[in-house]
C-alpha positions in Angstrom: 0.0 0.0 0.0 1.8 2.9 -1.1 0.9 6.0 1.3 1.1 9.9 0.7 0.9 13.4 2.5 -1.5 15.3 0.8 -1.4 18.7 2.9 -0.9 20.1 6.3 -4.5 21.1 7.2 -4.0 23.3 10.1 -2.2 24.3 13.3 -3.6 24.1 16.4 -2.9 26.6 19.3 -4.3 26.4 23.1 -5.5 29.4 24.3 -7.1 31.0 27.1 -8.3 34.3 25.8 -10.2 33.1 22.8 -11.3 36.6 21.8 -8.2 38.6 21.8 -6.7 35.9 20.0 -9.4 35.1 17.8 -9.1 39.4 17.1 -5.4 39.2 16.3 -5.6 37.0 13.7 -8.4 38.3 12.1 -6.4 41.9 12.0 -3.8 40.0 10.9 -6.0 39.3 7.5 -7.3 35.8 8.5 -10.8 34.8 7.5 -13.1 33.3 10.3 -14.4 30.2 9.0 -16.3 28.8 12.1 -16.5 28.2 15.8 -17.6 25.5 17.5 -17.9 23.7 21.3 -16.7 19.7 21.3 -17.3 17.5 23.8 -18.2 13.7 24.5 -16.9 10.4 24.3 -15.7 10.6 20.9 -13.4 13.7 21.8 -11.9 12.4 24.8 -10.6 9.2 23.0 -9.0 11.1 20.5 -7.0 13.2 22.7 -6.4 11.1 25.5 -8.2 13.5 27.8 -11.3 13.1 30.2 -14.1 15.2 30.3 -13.5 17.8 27.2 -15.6 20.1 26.5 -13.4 22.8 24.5 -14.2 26.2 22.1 -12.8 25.7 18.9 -12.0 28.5 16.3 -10.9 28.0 12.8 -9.3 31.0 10.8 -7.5 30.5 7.4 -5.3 32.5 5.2 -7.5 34.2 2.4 -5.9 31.9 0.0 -8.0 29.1 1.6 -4.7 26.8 2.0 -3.4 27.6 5.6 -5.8 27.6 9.0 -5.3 28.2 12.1 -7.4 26.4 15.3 -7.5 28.1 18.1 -8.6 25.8 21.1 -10.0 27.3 24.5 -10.6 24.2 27.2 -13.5 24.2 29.6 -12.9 21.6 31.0 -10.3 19.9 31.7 -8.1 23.3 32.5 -5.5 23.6 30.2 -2.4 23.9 31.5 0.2 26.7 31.1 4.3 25.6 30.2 6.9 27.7 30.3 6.7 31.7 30.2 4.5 33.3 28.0 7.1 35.2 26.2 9.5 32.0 25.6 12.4 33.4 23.1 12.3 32.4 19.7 15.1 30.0 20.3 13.2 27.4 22.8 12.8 24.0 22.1 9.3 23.2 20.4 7.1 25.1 18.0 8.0 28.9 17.8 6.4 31.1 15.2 4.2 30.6 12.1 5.3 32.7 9.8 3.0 34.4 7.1 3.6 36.1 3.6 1.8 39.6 3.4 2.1 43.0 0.9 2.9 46.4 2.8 4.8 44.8 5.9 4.7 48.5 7.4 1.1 48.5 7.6 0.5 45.3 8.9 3.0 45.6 11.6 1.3 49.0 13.0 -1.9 47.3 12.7 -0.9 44.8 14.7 1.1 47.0 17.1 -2.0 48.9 17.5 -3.9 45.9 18.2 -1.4 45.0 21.0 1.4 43.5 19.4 5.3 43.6 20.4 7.9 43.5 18.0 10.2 40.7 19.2 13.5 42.3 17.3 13.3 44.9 14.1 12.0 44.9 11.4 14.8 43.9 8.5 15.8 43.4 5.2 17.1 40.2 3.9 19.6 40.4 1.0 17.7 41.5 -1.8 14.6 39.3 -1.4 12.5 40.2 1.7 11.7 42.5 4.5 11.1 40.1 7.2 9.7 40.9 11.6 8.7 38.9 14.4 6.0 40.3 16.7 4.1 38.5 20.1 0.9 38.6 20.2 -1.5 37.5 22.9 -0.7 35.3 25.0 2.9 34.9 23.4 2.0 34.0 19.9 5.2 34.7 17.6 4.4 35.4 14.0 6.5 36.2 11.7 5.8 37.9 8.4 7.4 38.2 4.9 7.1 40.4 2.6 8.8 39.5 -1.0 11.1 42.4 -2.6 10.0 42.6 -6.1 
């Protein structure tokens, strides 16, 4: 049986503040595609858990290939690891980086909405301007912007 990866459908992130986050990716440019609440049998088997009963959001790039699910748990708590503004170069999952036109808006946007910029924002070679920014909760994105 020959197998194959079709796509990477999404990311999931845990979160406690649905809202805000929910609001900073949707200034970011994400679409909101739906929101939901799970719970039952079927959901605590699949995640090894006891007792979910979660908010799920799902955003996804206006191209329709890359989402985002943002998960807020009821019940069981979630729990927190680590410091909420880890540096970028901590073990695990870091920043998800997206490709956007006029980085200088986006990142006062976001600045406005509450965002930190984690260093500056720079110029790669001759092919991007590149910047990392926290967002709630200490979400790292990262955007690039292609020099033409």
């Amino acid at each position: 049986m020959n197998t194959t990866l079709k796509r990477m459908d999404n990311v999931l992130i845990v979160v406690d503040d649905l809202e805000s986050v929910k609001a900073f990716f949707i200034e970011l440019g994400m679409v909101l595609e739906g929101e939901a609440t799970v719970e039952g049998a079927t959901v605590d088997h699949l995640i090894g858990l006891q007792g979910v009963r979660a908010t799920l959001v799902m955003l996804r790039t206006p191209d329709g290939h890359g989402r985002i699910e943002l998960d807020k748990f009821h019940t069981p708590d979630a729990i927190k690891i680590g410091p909420e503004k880890t540096p970028v170069n901590a073990f695990g999952i870091r920043r998800i980086m997206f490709a956007v036109e006029g980085i200088d808006e986006v990142v006062a946007r976001l600045l406005a909405h509450g965002a930190e910029l984690v260093g500056d924002v720079v110029q790669y070679e001759d092919s991007y301007r590149l910047a990392y920014l926290r967002g709630p909760e200490g979400i790292i994105v990262a955007l690039s912007e292609e020099l033409e």
